[in-house]
Structures are given as structure tokens and as C-alpha cells.
N, C-alpha and C positions, 0 to 999 in steps of 0.2 A: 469864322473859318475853321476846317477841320484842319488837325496836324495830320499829314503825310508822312509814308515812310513808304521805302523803296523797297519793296520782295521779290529776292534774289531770281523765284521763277529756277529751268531746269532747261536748260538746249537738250540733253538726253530726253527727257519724254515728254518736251515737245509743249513745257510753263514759259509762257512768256514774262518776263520782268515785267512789271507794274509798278504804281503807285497806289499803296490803298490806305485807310483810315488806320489809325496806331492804335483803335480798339480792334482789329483783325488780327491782331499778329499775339501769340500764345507768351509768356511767361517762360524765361529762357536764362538763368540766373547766369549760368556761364556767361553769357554776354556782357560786353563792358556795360547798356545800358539797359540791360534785364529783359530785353527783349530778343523772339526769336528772327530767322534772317525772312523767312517766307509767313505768308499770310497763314491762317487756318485752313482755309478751303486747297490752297494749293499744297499745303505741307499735308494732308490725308491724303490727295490725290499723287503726292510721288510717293509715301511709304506704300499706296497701295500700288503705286508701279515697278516698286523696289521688290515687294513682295511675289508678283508674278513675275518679272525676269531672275527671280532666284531660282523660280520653279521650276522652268524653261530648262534641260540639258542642252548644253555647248554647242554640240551639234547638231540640233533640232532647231530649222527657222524659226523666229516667232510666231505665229500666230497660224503655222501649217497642222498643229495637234492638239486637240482640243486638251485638258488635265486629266480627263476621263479615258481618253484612249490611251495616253501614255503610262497611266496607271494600271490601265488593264497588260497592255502591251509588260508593262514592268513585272507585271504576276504572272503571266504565264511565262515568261524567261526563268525565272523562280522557280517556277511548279514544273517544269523538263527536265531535267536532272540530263548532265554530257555524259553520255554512254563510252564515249573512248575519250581515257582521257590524254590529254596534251602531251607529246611525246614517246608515249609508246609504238615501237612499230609493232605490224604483225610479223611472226614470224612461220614464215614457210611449213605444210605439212610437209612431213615427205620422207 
């Protein structure tokens, strides 16, 4: 019979807990028993979920902009330069 171990899995993006083979799970010295809490396959699949919701700004829903348009969208904010700037009023010809 195989040893088991339980990985931890993510409710955020959506890993469910398991039970998988104690050869799935990576090398994790911090740990009391030298292993890490999640399998392999799911611990690449949250750093890489980790990685796009870092990319994501706050106020942009998930998955409404693709990184390409927000990149692009980010460069031309950059490339406009504010012609008046904040605070100034006009003042009156006259």
C-alpha cells in the first residue's frame, strides 16, 4: 500500500484538498517532516495563479482584459503627457 498524504489544495483558486502519494509532494525542509503542504501539480498551478492575480490591477475584474490590452492601454497613458496641469486655474484675459 501507497503512504498518503493530505494537500492542503486552495478555496481561492478553486484546488480542492486531496489525498495523494508522498512521492508528489516536493522537498520543503522548513517543515517539521521535510515535506511541502501541496502536491507538485497543484503547488505550480497556485504559484501560477498567484502570479496572474498579482498582474491583474484592483480595479480591473479578472479576466475582463486580456495583459496585452492593459499593457497597451498602460503605454499610451505614459506616451500623453497632461497638458494642464492639476491646480492651476486660468486666469481671465482682460
Amino acid at each position: 500500500m501507497t503512504d498518503l498524504r493530505r494537500c492542503i489544495g486552495s478555496a481561492r483558486f478553486g484546488i480542492e484538498a486531496h489525498e495523494a502519494p508522498v512521492t508528489y509532494f516536493p522537498a520543503q525542509p522548513s517543515q517539521k517532516d521535510g515535506l511541502g503542504r501541496m502536491c507538485k501539480p497543484h503547488w505550480n498551478q497556485y504559484t501560477s495563479a498567484l502570479r496572474k492575480a498579482a498582474e491583474i490591477p484592483p480595479d480591473v475584474e479578472p479576466g475582463s482584459e486580456t495583459p496585452a490590452l492593459r499593457k497597451n492601454r498602460r503605454a499610451k497613458a505614459q506616451a500623453e503627457p497632461d497638458l494642464e496641469p492639476a491646480g492651476v486655474a486660468e486666469v481671465p484675459a482682460g
